[in-house]
VMD Tcl script that draws the C-alpha trace (Angstrom):
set ca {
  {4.38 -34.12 -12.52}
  {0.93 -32.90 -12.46}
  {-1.31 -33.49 -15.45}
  {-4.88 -32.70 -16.03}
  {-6.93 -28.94 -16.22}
  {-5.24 -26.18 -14.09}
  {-6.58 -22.91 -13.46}
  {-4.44 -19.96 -13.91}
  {-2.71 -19.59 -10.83}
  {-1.72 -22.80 -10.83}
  {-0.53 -22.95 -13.96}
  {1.95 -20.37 -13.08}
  {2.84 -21.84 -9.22}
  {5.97 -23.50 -10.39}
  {6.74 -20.55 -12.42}
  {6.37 -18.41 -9.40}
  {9.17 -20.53 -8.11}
  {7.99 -23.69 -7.08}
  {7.38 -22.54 -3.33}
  {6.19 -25.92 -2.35}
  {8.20 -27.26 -4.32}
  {11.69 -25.38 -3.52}
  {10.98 -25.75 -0.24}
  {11.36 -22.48 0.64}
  {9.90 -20.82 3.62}
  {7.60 -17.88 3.43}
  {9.44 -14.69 4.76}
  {7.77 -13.46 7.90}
  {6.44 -9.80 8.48}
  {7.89 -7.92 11.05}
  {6.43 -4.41 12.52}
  {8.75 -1.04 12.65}
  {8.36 -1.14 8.27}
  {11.28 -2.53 8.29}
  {13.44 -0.70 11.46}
  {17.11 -2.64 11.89}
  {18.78 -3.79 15.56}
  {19.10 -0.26 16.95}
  {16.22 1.52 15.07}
  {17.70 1.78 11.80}
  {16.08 1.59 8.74}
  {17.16 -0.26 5.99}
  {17.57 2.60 3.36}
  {19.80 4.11 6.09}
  {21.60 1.53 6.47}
  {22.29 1.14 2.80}
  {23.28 5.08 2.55}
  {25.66 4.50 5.74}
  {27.35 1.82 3.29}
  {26.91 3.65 0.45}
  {26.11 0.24 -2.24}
  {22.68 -2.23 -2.46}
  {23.71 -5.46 -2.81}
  {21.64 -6.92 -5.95}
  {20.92 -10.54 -7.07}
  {20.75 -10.95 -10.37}
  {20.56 -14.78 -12.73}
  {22.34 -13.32 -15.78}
  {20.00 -12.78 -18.24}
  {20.34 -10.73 -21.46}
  {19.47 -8.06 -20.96}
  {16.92 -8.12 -17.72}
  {20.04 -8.65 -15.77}
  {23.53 -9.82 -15.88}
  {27.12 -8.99 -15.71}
  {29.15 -7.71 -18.50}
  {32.67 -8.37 -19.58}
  {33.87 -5.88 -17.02}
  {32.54 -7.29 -13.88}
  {29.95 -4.79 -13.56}
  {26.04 -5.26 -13.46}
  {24.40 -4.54 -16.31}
  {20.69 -5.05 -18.33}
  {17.52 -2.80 -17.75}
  {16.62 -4.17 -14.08}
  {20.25 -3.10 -13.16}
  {19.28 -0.12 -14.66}
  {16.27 0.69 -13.20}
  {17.87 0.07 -9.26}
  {20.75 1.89 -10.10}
  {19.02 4.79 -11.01}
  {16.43 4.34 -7.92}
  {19.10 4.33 -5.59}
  {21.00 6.86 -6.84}
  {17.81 8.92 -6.36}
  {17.51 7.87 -2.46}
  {20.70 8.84 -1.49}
  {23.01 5.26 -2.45}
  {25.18 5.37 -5.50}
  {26.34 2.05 -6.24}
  {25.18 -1.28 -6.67}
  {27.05 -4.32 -6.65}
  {26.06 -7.57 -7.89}
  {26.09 -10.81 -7.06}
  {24.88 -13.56 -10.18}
  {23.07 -16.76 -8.72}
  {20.90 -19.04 -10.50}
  {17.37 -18.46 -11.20}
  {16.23 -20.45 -8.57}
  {18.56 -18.97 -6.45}
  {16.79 -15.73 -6.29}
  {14.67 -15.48 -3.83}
  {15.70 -18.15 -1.28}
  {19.34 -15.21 -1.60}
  {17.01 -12.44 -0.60}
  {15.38 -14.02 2.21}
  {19.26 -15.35 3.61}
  {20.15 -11.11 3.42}
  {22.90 -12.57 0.58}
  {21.60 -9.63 -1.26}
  {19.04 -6.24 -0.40}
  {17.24 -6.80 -3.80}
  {16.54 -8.63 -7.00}
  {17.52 -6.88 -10.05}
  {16.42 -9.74 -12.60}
  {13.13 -8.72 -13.92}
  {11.90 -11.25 -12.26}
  {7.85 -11.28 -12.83}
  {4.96 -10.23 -10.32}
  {2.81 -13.62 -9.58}
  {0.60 -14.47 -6.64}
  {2.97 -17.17 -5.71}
  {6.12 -14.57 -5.77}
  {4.23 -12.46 -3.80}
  {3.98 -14.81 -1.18}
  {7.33 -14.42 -0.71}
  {8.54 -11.24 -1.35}
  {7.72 -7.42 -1.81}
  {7.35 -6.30 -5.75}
  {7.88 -2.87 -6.33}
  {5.50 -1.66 -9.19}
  {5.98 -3.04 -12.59}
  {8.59 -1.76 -14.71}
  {8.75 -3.48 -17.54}
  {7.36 -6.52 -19.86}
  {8.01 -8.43 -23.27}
  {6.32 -11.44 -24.92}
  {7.19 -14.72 -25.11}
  {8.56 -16.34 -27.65}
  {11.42 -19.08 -28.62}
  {14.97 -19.38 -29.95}
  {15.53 -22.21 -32.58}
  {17.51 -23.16 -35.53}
  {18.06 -21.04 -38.28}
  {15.11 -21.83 -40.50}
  {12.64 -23.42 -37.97}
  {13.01 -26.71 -39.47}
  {10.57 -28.08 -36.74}
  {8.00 -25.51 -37.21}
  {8.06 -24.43 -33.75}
  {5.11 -21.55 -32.58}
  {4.10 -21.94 -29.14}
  {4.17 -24.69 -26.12}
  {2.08 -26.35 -27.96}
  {4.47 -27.17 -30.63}
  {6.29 -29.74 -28.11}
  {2.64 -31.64 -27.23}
  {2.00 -32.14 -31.01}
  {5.38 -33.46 -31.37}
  {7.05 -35.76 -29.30}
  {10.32 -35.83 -30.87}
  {11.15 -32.05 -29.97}
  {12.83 -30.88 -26.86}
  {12.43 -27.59 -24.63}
  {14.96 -25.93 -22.18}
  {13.38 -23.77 -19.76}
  {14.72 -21.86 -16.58}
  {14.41 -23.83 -13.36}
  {11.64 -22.69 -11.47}
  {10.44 -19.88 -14.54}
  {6.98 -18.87 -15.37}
  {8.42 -20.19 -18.69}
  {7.77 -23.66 -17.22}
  {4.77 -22.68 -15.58}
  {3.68 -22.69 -19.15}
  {5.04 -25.48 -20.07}
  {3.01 -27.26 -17.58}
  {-0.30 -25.57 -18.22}
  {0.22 -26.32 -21.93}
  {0.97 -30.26 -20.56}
  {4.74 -30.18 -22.58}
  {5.79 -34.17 -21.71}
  {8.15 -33.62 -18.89}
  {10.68 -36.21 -20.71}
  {10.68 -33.00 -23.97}
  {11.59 -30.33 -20.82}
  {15.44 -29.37 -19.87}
  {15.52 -27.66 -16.70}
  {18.44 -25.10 -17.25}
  {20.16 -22.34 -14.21}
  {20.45 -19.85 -16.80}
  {20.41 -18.21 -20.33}
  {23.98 -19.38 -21.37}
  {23.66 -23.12 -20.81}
  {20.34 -23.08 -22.73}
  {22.08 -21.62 -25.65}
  {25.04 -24.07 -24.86}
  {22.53 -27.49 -25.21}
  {20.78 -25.83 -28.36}
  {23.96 -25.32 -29.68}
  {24.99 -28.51 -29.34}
  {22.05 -29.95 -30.53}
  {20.54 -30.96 -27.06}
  {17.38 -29.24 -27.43}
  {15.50 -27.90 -30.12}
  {14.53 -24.56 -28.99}
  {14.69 -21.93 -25.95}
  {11.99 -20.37 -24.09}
  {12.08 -17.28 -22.73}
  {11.46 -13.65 -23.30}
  {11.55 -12.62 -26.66}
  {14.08 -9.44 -25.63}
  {16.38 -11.94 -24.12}
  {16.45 -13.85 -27.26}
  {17.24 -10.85 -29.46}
  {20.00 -9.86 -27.10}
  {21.55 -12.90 -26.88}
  {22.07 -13.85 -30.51}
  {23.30 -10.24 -30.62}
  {25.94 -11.20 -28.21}
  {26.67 -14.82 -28.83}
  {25.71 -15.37 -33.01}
  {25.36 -18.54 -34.35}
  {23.00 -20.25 -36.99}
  {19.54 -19.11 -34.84}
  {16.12 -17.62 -35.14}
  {14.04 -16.04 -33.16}
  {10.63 -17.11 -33.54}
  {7.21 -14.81 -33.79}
  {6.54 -13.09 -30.18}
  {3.37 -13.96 -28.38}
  {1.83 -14.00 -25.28}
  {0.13 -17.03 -23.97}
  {-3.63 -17.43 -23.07}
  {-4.43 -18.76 -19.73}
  {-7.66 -19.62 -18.85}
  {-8.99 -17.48 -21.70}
  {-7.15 -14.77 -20.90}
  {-4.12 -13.22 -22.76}
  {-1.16 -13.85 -19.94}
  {0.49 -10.61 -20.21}
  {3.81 -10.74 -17.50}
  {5.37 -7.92 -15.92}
  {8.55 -7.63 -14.04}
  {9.85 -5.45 -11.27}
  {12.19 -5.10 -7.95}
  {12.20 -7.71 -5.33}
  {12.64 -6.96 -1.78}
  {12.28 -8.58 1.46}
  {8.94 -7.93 2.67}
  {9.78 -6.37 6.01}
  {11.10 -3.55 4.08}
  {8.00 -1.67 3.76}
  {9.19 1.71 4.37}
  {11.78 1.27 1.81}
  {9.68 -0.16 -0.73}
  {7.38 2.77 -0.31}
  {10.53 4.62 -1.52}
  {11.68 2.86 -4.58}
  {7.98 2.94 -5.45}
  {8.05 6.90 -5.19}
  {10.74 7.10 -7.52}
  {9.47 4.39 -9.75}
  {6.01 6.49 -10.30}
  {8.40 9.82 -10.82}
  {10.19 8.13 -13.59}
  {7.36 7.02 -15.41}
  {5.84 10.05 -15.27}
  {8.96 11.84 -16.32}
  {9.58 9.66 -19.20}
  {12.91 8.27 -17.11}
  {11.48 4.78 -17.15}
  {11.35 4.59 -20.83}
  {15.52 6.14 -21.46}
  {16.98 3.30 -18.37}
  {14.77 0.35 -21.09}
  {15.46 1.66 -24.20}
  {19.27 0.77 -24.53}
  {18.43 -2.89 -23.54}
  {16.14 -2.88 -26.41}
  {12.70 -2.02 -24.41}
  {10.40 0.89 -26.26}
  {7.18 2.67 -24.89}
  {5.26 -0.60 -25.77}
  {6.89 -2.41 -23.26}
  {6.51 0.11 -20.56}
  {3.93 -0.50 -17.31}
  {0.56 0.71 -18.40}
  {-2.23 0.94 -15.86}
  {-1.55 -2.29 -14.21}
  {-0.57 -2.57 -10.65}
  {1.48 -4.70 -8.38}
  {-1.65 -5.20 -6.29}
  {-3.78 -6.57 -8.84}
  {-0.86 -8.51 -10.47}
  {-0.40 -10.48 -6.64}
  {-4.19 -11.30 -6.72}
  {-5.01 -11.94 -10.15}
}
mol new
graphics top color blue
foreach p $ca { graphics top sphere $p radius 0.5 }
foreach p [lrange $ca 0 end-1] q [lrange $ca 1 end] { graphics top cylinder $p $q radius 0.2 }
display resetview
């Protein structure tokens, strides 16, 4: 593991899964904005068939599956409703682990992620972002009480005694790295439920992740936990303020031009706001002047 001063893109480059790291290999650009064998588009190829395939990690409530089978959370949401509006009126989902993501959009397992994953230079590298859509602050979930006084990354530097479980391949442990968390105090989990499974069990002492997911998760699993204070972490001086949206592959410029048309209508119209707000996502959380652009260079 790397030690020493990173700057902020690399503090995030595992976080913006791994790249290097996974393995993976970038996805290559092809002309025709994304024109099929036989000249068809992708967005009429998904209207032929009527359903976007969508990968999701299951993650209260970005993006998972409920009790029923059927895709559910606020990125769900958000491409349901986008589809709907360019002529294809159903998604179905298929749940893969976090690291899974992208490396399933580039095999065509899937047309899009619907995971709120967020918009980092490294990310970008590999596929298209629609504009943001959402975002939510940090924060951890621990044992009712606290008893280790946990605040921020930090927490797990000063003491060496405490343990961390973070999604594989998460900006969550790009922070963990900037912040120089002993890898020997870092679990590397596939998803939400078997973080909550080692805390339970006493495995580690806290979870980190977004403080939304948190909320929704003791609302749907209980048990003697806390979430702690919400924060964003500073990076290089500068408040690290993430913000989720859309994956697709980037040869699919002409329908990424699309979703983005509809994305911009429902934030203007205030639709945005009504797919977040029953997953627990108000006005605060909404995209503010930021842009995809400037979130892939920064």
């Amino acid at each position: 593991m790397i030690r020493g001063t990173w700057g902020r893109r690399d503090a995030l480059r595992l976080g913006g899964l791994g790249l290097a790291t996974l393995g993976l290999a970038a996805c290559s650009r092809v002309d025709g904005g994304g024109a099929q064998e036989g000249g068809q588009s992708t967005l009429d190829r998904l209207r032929e068939k009527g359903f976007v395939a969508v990968g999701l990690a299951n993650e209260i409530p970005f993006g998972f599956v409920d009790g029923s089978g059927e895709p559910a959370g606020q990125s769900p949401a958000v491409a349901q409703a986008v589809f709907e509006e360019l002529g294809v009126p159903e998604i179905q989902a298929s749940p893969v682990s976090w690291d899974g993501l992208i490396p399933g959009l580039q095999a065509n397992r899937f047309d899009v992620i619907a995971a709120g994953v967020f918009i980092t230079p490294e990310r970008c590298e590999q596929v298209a972002f629609s504009e943001p859509t959402a975002t939510s602050p940090e924060a951890f979930l621990v044992a009712e009480g606290n008893p280790h006084g946990i605040e921020h990354f930090t927490s797990f530097v000063d003491n060496p005694d405490i343990k961390l479980a973070v999604l594989n391949a998460s900006v969550e442990q790009g922070y963990a790295e900037y912040f120089e968390v002993p890898e020997s105090q870092l679990e590397l989990i596939p998803d939400q439920t078997t973080g909550y499974e080692l805390l339970e069990a006493g495995r580690v002492d806290a979870i980190s992740m977004l403080k939304v997911s948190h909320e929704y998760l003791l609302l749907d699993r209980g048990g003697p936990f806390e979430v702690t204070e919400a924060f964003f972490p500073e990076i290089d001086g500068k408040e690290e303020k993430g913000w989720g949206g859309l994956c697709l592959r980037q040869q699919d410029t002409e329908l990424l031009d699309e979703v983005n048309r509809v994305i911009a209508e429902f934030k203007e119209s205030g639709r945005l706001l009504e797919l977040g707000e029953e997953w627990g996502f108000t006005e605060a959380d909404l995209p503010d002047e930021m842009t995809t652009a400037e979130l892939c260079e920064a």
